[in-house]
Each structure stands twice: as structure tokens, then as C-alpha cells.
C-alpha positions as CSV (number, residue, x, y, z in Angstrom):
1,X,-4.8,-4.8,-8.9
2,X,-5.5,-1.7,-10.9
3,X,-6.9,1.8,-9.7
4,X,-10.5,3.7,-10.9
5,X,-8.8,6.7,-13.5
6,X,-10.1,9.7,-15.4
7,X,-9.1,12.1,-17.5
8,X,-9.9,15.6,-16.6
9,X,-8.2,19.0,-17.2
10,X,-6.1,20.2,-14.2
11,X,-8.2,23.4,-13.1
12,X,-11.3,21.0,-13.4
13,X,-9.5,18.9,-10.9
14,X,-8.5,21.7,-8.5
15,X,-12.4,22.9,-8.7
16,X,-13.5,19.3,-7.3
17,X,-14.5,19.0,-3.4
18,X,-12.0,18.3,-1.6
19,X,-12.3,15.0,0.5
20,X,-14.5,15.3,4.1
21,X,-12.4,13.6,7.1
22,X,-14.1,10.9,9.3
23,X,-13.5,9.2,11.7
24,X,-13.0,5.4,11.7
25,X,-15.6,3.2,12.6
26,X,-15.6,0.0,14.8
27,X,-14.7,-2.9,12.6
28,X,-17.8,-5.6,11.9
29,X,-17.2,-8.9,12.5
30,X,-18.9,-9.8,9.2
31,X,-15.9,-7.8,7.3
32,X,-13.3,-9.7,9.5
33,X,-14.4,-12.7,8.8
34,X,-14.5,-11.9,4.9
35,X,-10.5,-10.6,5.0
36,X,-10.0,-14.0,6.8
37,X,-12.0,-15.7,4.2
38,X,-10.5,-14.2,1.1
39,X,-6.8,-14.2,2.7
40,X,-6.9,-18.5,2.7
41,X,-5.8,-19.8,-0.9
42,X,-2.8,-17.3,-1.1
43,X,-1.1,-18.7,3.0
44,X,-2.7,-22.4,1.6
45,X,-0.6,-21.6,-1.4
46,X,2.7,-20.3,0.7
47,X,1.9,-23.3,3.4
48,X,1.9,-20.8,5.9
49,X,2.9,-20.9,9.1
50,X,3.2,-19.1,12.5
51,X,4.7,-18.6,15.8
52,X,4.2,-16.7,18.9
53,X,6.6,-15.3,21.4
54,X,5.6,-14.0,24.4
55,X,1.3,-13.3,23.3
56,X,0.4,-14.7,26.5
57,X,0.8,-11.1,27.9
58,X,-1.6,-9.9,25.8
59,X,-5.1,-9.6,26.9
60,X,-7.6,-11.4,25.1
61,X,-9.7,-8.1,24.8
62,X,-6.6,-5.4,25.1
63,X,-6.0,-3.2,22.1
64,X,-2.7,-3.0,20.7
65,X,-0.8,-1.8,18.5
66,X,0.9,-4.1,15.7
67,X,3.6,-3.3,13.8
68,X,4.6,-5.2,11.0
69,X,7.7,-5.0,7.8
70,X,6.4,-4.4,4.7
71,X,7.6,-7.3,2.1
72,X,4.8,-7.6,-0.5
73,X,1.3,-7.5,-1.1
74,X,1.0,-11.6,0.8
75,X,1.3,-9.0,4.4
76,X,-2.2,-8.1,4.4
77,X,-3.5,-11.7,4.3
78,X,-0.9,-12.6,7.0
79,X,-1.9,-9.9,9.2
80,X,-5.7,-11.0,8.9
81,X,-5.1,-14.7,9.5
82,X,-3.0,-13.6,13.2
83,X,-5.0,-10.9,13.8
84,X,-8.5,-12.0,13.2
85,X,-9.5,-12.8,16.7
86,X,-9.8,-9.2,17.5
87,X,-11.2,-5.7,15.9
88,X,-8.1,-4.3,14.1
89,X,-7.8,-1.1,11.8
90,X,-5.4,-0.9,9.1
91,X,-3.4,1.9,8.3
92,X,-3.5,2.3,4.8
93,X,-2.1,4.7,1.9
94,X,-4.7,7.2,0.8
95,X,-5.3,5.6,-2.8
96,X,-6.0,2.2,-1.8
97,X,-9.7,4.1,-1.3
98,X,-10.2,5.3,-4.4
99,X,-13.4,4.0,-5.9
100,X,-13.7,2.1,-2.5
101,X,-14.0,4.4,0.3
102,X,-17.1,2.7,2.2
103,X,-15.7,-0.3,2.0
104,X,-12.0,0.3,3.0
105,X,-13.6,2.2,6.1
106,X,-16.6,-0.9,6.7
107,X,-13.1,-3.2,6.9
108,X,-11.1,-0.4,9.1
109,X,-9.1,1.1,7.0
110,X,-7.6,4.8,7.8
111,X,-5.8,6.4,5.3
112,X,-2.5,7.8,5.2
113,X,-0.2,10.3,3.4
114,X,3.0,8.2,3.1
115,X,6.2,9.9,4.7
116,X,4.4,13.0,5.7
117,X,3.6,14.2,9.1
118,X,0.2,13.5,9.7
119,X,-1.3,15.0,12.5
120,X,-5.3,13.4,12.0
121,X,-3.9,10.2,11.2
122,X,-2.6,10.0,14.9
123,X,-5.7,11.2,16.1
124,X,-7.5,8.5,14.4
125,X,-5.1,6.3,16.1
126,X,-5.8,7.2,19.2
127,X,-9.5,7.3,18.6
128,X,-9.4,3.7,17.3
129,X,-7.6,2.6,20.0
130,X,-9.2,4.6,23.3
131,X,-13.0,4.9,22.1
132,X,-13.9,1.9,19.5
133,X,-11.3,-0.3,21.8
134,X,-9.9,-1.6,18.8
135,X,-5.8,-2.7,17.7
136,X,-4.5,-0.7,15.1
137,X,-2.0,-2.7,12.2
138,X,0.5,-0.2,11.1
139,X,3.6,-0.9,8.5
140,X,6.1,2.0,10.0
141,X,8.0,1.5,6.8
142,X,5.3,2.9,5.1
143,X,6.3,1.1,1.8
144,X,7.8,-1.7,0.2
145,X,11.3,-2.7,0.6
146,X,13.5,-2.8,-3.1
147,X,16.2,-4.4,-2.5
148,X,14.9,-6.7,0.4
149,X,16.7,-4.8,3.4
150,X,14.6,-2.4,6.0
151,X,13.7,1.1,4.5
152,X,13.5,4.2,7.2
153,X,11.4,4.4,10.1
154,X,9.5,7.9,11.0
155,X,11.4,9.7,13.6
156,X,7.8,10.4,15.2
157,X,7.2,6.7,15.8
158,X,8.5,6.9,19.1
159,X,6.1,9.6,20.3
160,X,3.3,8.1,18.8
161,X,3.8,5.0,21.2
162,X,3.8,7.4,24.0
163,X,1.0,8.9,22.6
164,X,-1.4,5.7,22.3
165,X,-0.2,4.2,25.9
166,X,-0.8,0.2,24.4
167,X,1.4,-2.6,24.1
168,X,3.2,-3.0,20.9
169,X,3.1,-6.3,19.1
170,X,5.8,-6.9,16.0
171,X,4.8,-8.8,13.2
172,X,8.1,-10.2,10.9
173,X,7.6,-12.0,8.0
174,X,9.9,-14.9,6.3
175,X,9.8,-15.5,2.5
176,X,7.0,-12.9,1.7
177,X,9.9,-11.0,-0.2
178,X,11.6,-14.1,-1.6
179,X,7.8,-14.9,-3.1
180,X,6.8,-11.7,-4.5
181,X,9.8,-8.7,-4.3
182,X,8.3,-5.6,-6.1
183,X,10.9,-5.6,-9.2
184,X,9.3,-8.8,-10.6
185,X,6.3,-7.4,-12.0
186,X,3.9,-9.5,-9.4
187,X,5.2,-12.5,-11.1
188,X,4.7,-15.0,-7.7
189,X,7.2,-17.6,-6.7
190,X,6.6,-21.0,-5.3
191,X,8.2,-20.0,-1.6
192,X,7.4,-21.2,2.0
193,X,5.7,-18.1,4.2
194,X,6.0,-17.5,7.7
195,X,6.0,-15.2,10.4
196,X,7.0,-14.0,14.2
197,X,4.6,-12.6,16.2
198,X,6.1,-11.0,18.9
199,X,4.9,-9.1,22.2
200,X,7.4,-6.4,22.3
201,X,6.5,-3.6,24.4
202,X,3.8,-3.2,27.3
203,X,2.1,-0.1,28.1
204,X,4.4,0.0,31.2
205,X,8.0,-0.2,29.8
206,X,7.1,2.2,27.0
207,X,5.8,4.7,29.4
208,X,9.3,4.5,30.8
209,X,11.3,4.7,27.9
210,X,12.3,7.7,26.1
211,X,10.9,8.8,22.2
212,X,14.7,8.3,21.5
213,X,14.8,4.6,22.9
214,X,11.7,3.3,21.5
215,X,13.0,4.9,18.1
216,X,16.1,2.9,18.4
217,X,14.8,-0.2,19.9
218,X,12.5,-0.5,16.7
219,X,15.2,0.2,14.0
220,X,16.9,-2.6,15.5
221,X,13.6,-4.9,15.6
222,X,13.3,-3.6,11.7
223,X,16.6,-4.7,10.9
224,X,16.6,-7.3,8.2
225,X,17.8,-8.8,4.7
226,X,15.6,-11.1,3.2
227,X,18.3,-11.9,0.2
228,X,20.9,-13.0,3.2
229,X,17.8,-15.3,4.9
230,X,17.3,-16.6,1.7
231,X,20.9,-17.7,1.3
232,X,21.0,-18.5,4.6
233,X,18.0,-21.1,4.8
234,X,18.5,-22.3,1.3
235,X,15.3,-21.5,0.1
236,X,15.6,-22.2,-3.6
237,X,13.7,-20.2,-6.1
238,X,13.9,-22.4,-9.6
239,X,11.5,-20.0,-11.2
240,X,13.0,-18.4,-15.0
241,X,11.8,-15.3,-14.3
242,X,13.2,-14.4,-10.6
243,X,15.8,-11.6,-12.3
244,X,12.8,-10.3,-14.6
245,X,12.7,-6.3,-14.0
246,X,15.9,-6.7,-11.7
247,X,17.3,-3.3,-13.4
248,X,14.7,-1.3,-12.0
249,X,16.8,-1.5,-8.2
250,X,20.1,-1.9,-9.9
251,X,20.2,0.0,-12.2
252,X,23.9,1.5,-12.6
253,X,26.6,-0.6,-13.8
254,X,29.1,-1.2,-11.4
255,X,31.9,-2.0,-14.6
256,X,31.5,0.9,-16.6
257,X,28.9,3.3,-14.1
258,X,26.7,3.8,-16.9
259,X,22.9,4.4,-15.6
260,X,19.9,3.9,-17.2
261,X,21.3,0.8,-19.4
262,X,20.7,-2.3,-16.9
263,X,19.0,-4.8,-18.4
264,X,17.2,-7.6,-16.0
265,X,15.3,-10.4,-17.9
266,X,14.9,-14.1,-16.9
267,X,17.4,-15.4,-15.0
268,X,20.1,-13.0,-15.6
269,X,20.9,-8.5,-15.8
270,X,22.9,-7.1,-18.4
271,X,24.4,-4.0,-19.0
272,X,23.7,-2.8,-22.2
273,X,26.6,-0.4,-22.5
274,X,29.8,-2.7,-21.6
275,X,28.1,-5.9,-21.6
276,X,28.7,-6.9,-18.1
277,X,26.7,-9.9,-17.1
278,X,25.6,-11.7,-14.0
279,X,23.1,-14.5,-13.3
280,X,20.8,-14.4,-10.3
281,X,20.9,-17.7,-8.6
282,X,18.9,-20.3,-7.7
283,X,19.3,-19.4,-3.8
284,X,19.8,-15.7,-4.7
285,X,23.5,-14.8,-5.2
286,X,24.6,-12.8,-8.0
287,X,27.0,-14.8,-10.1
288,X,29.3,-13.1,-12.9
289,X,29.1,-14.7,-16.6
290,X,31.8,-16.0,-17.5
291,X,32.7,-14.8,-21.0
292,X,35.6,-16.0,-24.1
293,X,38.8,-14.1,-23.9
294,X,37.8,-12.1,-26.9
295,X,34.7,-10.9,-25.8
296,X,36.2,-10.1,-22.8
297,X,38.7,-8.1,-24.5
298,X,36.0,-5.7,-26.5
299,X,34.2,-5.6,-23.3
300,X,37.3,-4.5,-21.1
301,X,37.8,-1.4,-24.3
302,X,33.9,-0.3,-23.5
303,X,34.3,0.1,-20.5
304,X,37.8,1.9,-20.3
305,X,36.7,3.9,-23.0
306,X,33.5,4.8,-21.0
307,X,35.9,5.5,-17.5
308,X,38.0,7.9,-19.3
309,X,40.2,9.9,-17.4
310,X,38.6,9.0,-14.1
311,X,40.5,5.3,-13.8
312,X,37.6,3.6,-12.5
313,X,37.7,0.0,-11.1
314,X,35.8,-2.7,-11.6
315,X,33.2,-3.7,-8.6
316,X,32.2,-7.4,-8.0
317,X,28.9,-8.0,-6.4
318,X,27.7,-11.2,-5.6
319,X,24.8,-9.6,-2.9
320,X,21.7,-7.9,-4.4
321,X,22.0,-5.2,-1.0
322,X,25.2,-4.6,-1.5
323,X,25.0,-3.3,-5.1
324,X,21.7,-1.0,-4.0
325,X,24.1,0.4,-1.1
326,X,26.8,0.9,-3.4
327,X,24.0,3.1,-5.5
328,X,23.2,4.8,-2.3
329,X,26.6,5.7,-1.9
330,X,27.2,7.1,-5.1
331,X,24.3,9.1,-5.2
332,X,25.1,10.8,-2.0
333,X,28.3,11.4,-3.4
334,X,26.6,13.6,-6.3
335,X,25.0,15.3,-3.8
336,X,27.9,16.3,-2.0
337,X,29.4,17.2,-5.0
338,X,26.5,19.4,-6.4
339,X,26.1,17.1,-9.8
340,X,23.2,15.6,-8.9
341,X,19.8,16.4,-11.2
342,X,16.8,14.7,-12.3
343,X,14.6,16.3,-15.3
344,X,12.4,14.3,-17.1
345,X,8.8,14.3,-18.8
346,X,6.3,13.0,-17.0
347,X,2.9,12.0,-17.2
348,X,0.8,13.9,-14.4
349,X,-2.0,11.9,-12.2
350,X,-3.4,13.9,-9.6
351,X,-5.7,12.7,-6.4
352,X,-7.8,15.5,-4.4
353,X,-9.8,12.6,-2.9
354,X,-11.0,9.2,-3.2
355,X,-13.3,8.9,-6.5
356,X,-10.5,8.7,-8.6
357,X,-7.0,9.2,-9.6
358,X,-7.3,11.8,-12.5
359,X,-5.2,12.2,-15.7
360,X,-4.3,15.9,-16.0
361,X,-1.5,16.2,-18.6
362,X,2.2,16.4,-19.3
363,X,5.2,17.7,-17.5
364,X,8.4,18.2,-16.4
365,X,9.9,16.6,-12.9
366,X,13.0,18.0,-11.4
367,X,14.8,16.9,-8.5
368,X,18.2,18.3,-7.2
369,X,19.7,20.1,-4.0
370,X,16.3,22.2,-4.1
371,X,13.9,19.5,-4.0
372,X,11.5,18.2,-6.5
373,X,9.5,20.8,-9.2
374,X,6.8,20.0,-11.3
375,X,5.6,22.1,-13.8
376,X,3.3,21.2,-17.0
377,X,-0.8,20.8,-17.7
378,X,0.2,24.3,-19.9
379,X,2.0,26.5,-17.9
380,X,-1.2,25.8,-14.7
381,X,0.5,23.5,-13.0
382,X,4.1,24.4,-11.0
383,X,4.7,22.7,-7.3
384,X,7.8,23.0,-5.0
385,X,8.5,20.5,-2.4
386,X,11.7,20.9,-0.7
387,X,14.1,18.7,1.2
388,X,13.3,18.6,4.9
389,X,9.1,17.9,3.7
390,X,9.7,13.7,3.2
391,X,12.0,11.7,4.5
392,X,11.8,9.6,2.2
393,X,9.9,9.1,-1.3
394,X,6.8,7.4,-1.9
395,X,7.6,5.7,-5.2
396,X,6.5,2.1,-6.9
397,X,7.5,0.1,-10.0
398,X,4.0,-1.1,-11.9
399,X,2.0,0.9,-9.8
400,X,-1.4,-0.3,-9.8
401,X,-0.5,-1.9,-13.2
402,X,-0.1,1.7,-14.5
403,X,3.7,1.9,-14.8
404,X,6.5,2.8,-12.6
405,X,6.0,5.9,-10.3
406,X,7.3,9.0,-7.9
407,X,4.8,10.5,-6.2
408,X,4.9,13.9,-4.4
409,X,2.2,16.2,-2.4
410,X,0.9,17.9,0.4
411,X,-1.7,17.5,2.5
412,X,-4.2,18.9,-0.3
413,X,-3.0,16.9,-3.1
414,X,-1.3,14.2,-4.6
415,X,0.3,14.1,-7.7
416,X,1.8,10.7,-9.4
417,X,4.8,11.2,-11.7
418,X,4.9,8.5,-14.5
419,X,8.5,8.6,-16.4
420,X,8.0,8.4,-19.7
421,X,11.4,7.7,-20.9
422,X,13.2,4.8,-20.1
423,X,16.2,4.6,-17.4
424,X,14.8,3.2,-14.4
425,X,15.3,6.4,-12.0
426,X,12.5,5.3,-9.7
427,X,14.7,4.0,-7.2
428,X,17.6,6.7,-7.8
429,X,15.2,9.2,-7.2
430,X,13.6,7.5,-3.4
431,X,17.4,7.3,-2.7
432,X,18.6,10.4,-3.3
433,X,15.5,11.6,-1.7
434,X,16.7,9.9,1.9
435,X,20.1,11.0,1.3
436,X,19.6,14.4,0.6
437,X,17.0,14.8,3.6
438,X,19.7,13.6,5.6
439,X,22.6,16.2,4.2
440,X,20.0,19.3,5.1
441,X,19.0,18.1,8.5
442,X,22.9,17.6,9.2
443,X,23.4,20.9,7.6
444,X,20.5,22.6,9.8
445,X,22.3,20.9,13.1
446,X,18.9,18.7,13.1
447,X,19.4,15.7,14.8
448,X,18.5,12.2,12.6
């Protein structure tokens, strides 16, 4: 799926209208019935299939409000296919209108500015739910998952219940990751889909419940790793590709620590600096390549030679998670430590509403203990966010088939960061993001 661009200076872009809040309107039948339509050869495809636990308690005509993970782009069609019995908006990121806007809104879309608080985006929650009498589909992750584990909840989630008074309904897929996970360039899989659809909280039981509990009864609901049920259920992914862009997620050697020189490409990721080698299997375990003694030898003089003084050991992973964890963990170490930057050139997009994405220029990205800075378009352009203003980062590989992607913003605007040197920090960056939100709210006595 690609996205409607232009090129445009920046101070043209900053003279353009701003976009004019509406309100949603009340989903047409007609446009629920053409999601369901258009949603049939991809779950024929999958050889989809559903249950329900506990639905009976939900009124045929009560609005709701569904959450649901966020695997891959299959989630949509799933949602439509369970939900299609009853008027539902979808909350959606602010560019999937671009170049679409009536459209989005005629199917009941209402955007969103991902991991930002949003004050009108509640109120056209509880707008959709109490006036149009509609359910509202919301993924509380907010963005895909990398490494096929849950990514943070918003600590408003909880109020927000207490805010819309309606039951809460969880949607959890099965295999959705395992056919489409967002490091493999959209390449699809031949995998079974499911899902749960489960009647978790009634207007009742959340009005007794504390912000706090409902927080931590959903981060427990949103606790998952698709990579384990895959191993687990021995689904079995033959496919020649399924390691294909891999070194975007992983992409620091756990032999030698270099970054930036992971290599994934068919069925196997390489690091390019020590020559460490594994092959992703068949039911999703990483498996080390064996290699001759000699080899081994020149390898083992790489990587010591790369260690230096600090002695370094040698980590075995055979569990995709465990290796991104391990690159959490490192990167909140930096932090700690006060070594961690990112500087970079970048390609600058910029959305100030929905007609298009617009090509502004060149610049620089910086991201350390301050926050991100972007300066460039000659010296106009220069925005500060700091740490405590995402709690996480809204960042994509092949975004919209442009390229991989960090984006930043306020309220106002929008501005997409493409990389243009190669070292996979996409997912470095969305981690140290979390992490160092984390180390300032500790630091400020704010609780997580």
C-alpha cells in the first residue's frame, strides 16, 4: 500500500491550512458490508477461523468497546469479519487518511496521533459511543509488534474505560504475526489464522475497578509471544524467505556487538563483521551454523580483536525475543551510562493534514538523553521533542513502500524521518525511546 506524496518547500508547507476537526459520523451499512466484502480472499486464504468466549453477554445492539493486538496488516479484515454485525469505528493513525479522508470517515475511521496524548480523540470516543450508539475498534498498542512479543500499553487506557462506561471486548489473534511480521518486507506466508473473541469487562465491573487495575488487567490480557506459539503449535513456515530483512529487529551482533552490520536474507542472518551465522527455522528457532575449524578460528580472531580490552562473551540465542530483549537491555545500559547518541541524515516528510505527505528536504536527526532534534530544509526547520512527550516511538520498516521510518510530532505536525544510511537504527531508536522515557519518569518520582 503506498501513500499520496509531494514535494514542496518547508515554509510552503507550514503556510498550508491546517486540517478542520470533525466529528465521526455513524457508519453506513453499505460501507460495512464492502470491508466485509473486500476482507474475504485474504481469511479464505489464512482458512480463518474464530471463537467466542463469553459474547453471550453482549447485547445484540450494546456498543462496546474492542480491543484488539496489533500483529499485521491481516487485523483489519479479521476485525471486519467478527465485527460486521454492528456499526463499529476504527481508530486509526492520522496518515492512513491522506488522499482518502471522506472515505476513511464514510467507513468510520477516527484518526489518531500515535503515542501522544490525545484529548479529541477521546472525545470522539465517547461521541461515537454515547450519540451515534456505535462500538469503537481500538489497537491500544498503537503499532505493530517487531519482534512478535506485546509492545506498551498507554498508561491512560484505564481512564479512558472509565470514561466511555461500555463493556470491553478483546480481540487476540493466532498466526497473523507468523503470516506477515513486519521485518519481511510484506512478503506473506502460507499460515493458519485465528482468533479469540473475548467479553472481558462489563460496564459494571469496570465502574468498580480502579484506572490502576484495569491498566494491569489489560497488560496481562496483552501478554503474548507469537514466536513461542509458533514453536509451541508447530506451525511450520517452509517459506525461503521467512529470515528476509530479519537484521532490521536484530540488528547488533551478540558475538562481536558490532551494530549496523546484521545481515538477514533467506533463510538465514549474518553478521558481516565476525561472521556469526544462524539459520531461522522451519518452526521459528534460531539455529547456529555450524562452521570448519578454520573458519572458526579466523572468526574467533574478529571477534576478539573487535572485544578488545572489554573481554566480551559470546551470547547464544536460539529465541527471536530474547535477542531483541537482550538489545533492550543494552541500550538502557548506554543510557545509564550517558554513551548513547543517534545522528544521522535524514530525508524529511512532513504531514499538516490529510492531502498529502509532503517532501520538504534534508536533515539531521538526533536522539540522546535530551530527546530527538531535527534540524535541516536550510537552516528553517529545527524541532525539540523531549523525553516524557512519547512513550514510545512511532516507527515502521517499508513504510508505505517508502523505506524504513521514525516519525516525531506534535499535535500540529508530523514529520517522517527516512535514514538514509544504512544500519538498521529503526528499532534501536523505538527502544531506546521506551527506555529512556522510563529512566526520566523514574528520575522525576513519576510512577510507570
Amino acid at each position: 500500500m503506498k501513500i499520496k506524496t509531494a514535494k514542496m518547500s518547508y515554509d510552503e508547507v507550514l503556510a498550508l491550512p491546517a486540517q478542520v476537526h470533525m466529528k465521526p459520523v455513524k457508519q453506513r451499512l453499505i460501507f460495512r458490508l464492502l470491508l466485509a466484502v473486500l476482507s474475504v480472499w485474504d481469511l479464505w486464504a489464512t482458512h480463518f477461523t474464530y471463537q467466542m468466549v463469553g459474547m453471550e453477554k453482549l447485547e445484540k445492539d450494546e456498543p462496546c468497546l474492542v480491543l484488539m493486538n496489533h500483529s499485521s496488516f491481516i487485523d483489519l479484515k479479521i476485525a471486519t469479519r467478527l465485527l460486521c454485525t454492528r456499526p463499529f469505528h476504527i481508530i486509526c493513525t492520522s496518515d492512513g487518511f491522506v488522499g482518502k479522508r471522506w472515505l476513511m470517515r464514510s467507513i468510520g475511521c477516527i484518526p489518531a496521533r500515535k503515542f501522544m496524548t490525545d484529548v479529541t480523540l477521546v472525545r470522539d470516543m465517547v461521541y461515537a459511543v454515547r450519540e451515534l450508539k456505535s462500538s469503537v475498534l481500538m489497537y491500544p498498542e498503537a503499532s505493530y509488534s517487531f519482534d512478535g512479543t506485546q509492545t506498551p500499553l498507554p498508561e491512560s487506557i484505564g481512564k479512558c474505560l472509565k470514561l466511555l462506561k461500555v463493556p470491553v471486548v478483546m480481540i487476540r489473534t493466532h498466526g497473523a504475526f507468523a503470516r506477515d511480521p513486519l521485518y519481511n518486507n510484506l512478503q506473506l506466508r502460507k499460515v493458519r489464522v485465528s482468533a479469540d473473541v473475548e467479553y472481558l469487562l462489563s460496564a459494571k465491573e469496570i465502574e468498580e475497578k480502579s484506572a490502576q487495575e484495569l491498566n494491569d488487567l489489560l497488560r496481562e490480557k496483552f501478554t503474548f509471544d507469537y514466536f513461542r506459539w509458533q514453536q509451541e503449535n508447530k506451525v511450520r513456515i517452509k517459506e525461503p524467505f521467512r529470515a528476509d530483512g530479519l537484521n532490521r529487529m536484530l540488528y547488533k551482533c551478540p558475538c562481536c556487538k558490532t551494530e549496523g552490520q546484521m545481515s538477514g536474507q533467506g533463510t538465514k542472518i549474518l553478521c558481516k563483521q565476525c561472521g556469526k551465522e544462524y539459520e531461522l527455522t522451519e518452526y521459528g528457532y534460531l539455529q547456529k551454523v555450524e562452521i570448519n575449524s578454520l573458519e572458526q578460528d579466523s572468526r574467533k580472531e574478529q571477534t576478539d580483536l573487535k572485544a578488545g580490552s572489554q573481554g566480551a562473551e559470546e551470547i547464544e540465542f536460539t529465541h527471536i525475543p530474547d535477542w531483541y530483549k537482550w538489545e533492550r537491555e543494552c541500550v538502557r545500559e548506554e543510557l545509564l551510562s550517558g554513551t548513547y547518541k543517534l545522528e544521522v541524515p535524514v530525508t524529511i516528510y512532513m504531514m499538516v493534514n490529510t492531502d498529502r505527505i509532503y517532501q520538504v528536504g534534508e536533515g539531521v536527526l538526533t536522539h540522546s538523553r535530551e530527546g530527538f532534534h531535527l534540524t535541516g530544509c536550510e537552516g528553517r526547520l529545527d524541532y525539540v521533542q523531549e523525553p516524557l512527550a512519547s512513550y514510545s516511538l512511532y516507527s515502521d520498516f517499508y513504510w508505505y513502500e517508502i523505506g524504513d521510518v521514525i516519525s516525531i510530532g506534535d499535535d500540529k505536525v508530523q514529520y517522517y524521518c527516512f535514514p538514509k544510511e544504512n544500519g538498521d537504527i529503526v528499532a534501536k531508536t523505538r527502544l531506546a525511546t521506551e527506555e529512556l522515557y522510563k529512566l526520566v519518569k523514574a528520575e522525576n518520582g513519576l510512577r510507570s
